[in-house]
N, C-alpha and C positions, 0 to 999 in steps of 0.2 A: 335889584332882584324883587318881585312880586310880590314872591313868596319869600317871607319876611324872617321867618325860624328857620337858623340854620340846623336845629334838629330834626324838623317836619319828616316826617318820610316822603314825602316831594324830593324834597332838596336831599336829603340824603340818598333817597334813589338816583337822582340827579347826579350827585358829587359822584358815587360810583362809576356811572355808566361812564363820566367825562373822565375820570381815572384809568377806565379800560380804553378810552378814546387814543388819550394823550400816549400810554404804552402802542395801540396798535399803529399809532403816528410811526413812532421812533421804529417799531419793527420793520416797513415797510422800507424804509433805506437809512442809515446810520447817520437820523438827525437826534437833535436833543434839544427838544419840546420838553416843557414842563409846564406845571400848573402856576398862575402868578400869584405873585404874593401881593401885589395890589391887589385894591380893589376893583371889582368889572368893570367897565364902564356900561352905562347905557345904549341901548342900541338905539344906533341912526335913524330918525324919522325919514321916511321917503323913499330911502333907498332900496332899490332891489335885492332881493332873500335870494338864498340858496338853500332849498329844505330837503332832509330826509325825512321819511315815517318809517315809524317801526310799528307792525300789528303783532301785538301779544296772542297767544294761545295756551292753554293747559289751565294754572291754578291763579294767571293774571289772565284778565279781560281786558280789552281793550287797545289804545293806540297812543303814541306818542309821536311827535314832532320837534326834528334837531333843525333850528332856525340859525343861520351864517350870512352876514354882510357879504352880497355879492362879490366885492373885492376884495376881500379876505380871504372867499373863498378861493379868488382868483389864485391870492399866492400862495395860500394854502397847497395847491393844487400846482401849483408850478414848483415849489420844495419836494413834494412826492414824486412826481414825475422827474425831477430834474430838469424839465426843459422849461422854459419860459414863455409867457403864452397870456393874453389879452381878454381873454375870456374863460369862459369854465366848457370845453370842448367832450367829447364824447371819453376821452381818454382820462384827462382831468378828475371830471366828474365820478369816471368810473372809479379813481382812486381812491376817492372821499368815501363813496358807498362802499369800497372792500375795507378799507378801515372802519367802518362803523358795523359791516355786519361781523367782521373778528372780534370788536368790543363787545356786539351784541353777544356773543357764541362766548365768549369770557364771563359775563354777566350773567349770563343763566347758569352757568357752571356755578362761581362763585355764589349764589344766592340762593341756589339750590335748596341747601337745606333751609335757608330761611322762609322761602316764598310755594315748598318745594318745588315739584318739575313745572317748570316754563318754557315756554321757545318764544323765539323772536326772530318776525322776518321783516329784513330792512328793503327797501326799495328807494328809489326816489321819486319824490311827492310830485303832484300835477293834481291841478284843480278838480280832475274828474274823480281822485283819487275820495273823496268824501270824509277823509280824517278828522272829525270834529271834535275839536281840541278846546280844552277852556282855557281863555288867557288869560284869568286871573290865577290860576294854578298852573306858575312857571320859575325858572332858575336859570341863572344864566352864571358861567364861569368861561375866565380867558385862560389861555396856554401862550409860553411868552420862548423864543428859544434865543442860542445864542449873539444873533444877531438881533436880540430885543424885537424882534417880529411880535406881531399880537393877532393870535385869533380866538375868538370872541364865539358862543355858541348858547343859544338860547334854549331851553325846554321847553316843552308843552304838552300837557296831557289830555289827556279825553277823561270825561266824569267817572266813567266804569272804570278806568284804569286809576287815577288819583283813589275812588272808591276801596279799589281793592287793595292797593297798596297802606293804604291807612287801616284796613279792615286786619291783615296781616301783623303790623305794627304792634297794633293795638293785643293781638293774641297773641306773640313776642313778650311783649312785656309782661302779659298776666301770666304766662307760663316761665321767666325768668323773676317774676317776684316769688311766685308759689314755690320756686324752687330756694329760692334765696331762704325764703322764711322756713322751710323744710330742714334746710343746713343748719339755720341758728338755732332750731328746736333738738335737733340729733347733737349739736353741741352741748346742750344746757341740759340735756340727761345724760350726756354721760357714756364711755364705751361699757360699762359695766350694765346700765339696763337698757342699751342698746341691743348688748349681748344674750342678756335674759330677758327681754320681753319680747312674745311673738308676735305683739300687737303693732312691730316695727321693721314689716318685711320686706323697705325697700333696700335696704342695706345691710349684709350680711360681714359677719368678721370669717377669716378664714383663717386656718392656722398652718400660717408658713413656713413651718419646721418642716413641714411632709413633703416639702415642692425646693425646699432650698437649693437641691444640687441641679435642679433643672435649667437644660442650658437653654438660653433666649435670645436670641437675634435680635440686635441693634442695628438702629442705621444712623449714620452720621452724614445729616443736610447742610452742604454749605449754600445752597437758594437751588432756585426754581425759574422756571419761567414756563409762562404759556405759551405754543408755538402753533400758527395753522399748517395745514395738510399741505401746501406750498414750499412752506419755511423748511420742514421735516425731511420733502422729497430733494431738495437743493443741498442738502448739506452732504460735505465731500469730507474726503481728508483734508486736513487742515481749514477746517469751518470752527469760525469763533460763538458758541451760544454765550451772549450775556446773559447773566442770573440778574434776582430784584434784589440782591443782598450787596453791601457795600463790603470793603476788603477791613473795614474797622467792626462790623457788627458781628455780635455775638454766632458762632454754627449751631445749630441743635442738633441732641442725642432723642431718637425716637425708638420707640418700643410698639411693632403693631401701629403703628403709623400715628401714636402720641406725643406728644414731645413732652421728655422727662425729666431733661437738663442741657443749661445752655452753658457753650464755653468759647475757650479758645481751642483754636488748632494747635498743634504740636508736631513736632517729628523728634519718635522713639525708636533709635538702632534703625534708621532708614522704614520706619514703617510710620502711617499718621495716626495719631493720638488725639484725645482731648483732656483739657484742663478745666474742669466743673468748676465755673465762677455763680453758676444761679440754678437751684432746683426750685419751680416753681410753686410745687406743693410734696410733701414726704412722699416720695415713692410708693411707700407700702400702699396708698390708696390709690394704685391704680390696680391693684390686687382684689379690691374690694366688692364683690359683686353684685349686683342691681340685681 
């Protein structure tokens, strides 16, 4: 990998997009792709690429380039389709690029609030295409499924877009320290001149006696899943949606679309239940108002 920090916002934009990749893989026909726990290997000198571009618009600038070992792509591309096939054909091809613009369309959703609003549109790349990408600012990760398959997918950015992504980060962080140091200072005085001074108006005590019998709507999530406008229209009776949540991990209780305690499931007099094993912070400060 190039690009050497697996912290970098490269690589960690990176690691996301290939996260969204490897689920829109699996959604496309019920394989099971995963991310490898080896290490990548290097990419083949010589051999012929198989590239998408993605061109950013809104609050990212810029372009990026998903680079695939020809024949990787080849099988890649023959597991999506199901049929088998010697080259990367009009059908093929077209696979690869609807999986990568579903990750793209995951990606902006998911990031939203981090980078706010973005779009990304995927195509696939051709010399005329002018995507001028820096290849020292790249990442590469494999996806391995259960027939030990490997396919292997390199990044590459363009200057304005590594630019901007860093530029982001970097305001990320100083507005999650400024808030961190905000917390430890509202600790170290205290709810009492918290209370009494008004020189501390981003957080207000409220008095919860007046609101106690107030009823409130909970939702209890056992997972999720992202699905495209395809997936959505296909589903019949008896359509199985897998969630991202495993049958051992904790459900959350949410409030207003928070989550304010995680448990187990139950079943109470035929109706379901939870068993609070984790409330991640007291409750009452979700009360608290900004």
């Amino acid at each position: 990998m190039s690009d050497s920090s697996s912290s970098s916002p490269l690589h960690v934009f990176s690691e996301r997009l290939f996260t969204a990749l490897v689920k829109a893989m699996n959604g496309m026909r019920p394989l099971s792709w995963k991310t490898a726990a080896a290490a990548d290997p290097a990419p083949p000198e010589g051999d012929e690429k198989f590239r998408i571009q993605l061109v950013f618009s809104g609050s990212l600038q810029g372009a990026m380039m998903l680079e695939w070992d020809s024949i990787e792509a080849i099988k890649l591309a023959s597991r999506l389709t199901g049929m088998a096939t010697e080259d990367l054909d009009n059908e093929g091809s077209g696979e690869l690029l609807a999986c990568t613009r579903t990750a793209s369309f995951a990606l902006s959703v998911a990031l939203g609030a981090k980078y706010h609003a973005f779009e990304i549109e995927a195509a696939l790349y051709t010399p005329e295409s002018d995507v001028i990408v820096n290849s020292s600012a790249s990442a590469r990760f494999t996806a391995t499924d259960e027939a030990e398959s490997r396919a292997s997918v390199s990044f590459f950015f363009s200057a304005s877009l590594a630019q901007a992504l860093e530029v982001h980060a970097a305001a990320a962080d100083a507005a999650e320290a400024e808030a961190a140091a905000a917390e430890v200072a509202a600790q170290e005085a205290g709810p009492q001149q918290l209370g009494a001074s008004p020189a501390r108006p981003w957080r207000e005590q409220v008095n919860l006696d007046l609101v106690m019998d107030v009823e409130l709507s909970v939702t209890l999530r056992f997972g999720q899943r992202l699905l495209t406008l395809r997936e959505v229209l296909e589903l019949t009776s008896g359509s199985v949606v897998e969630l991202d949540r495993q049958v051992d991990e904790p459900v959350e209780l949410l409030l207003e679309g928070k989550v304010i305690a995680r448990g187990e499931a139950v079943v109470i007099d035929g109706n379901y239940g939870l068993r609070v094993t984790d409330v991640p912070q007291p409750i009452s400060a979700n009360f608290l108002r900004n």
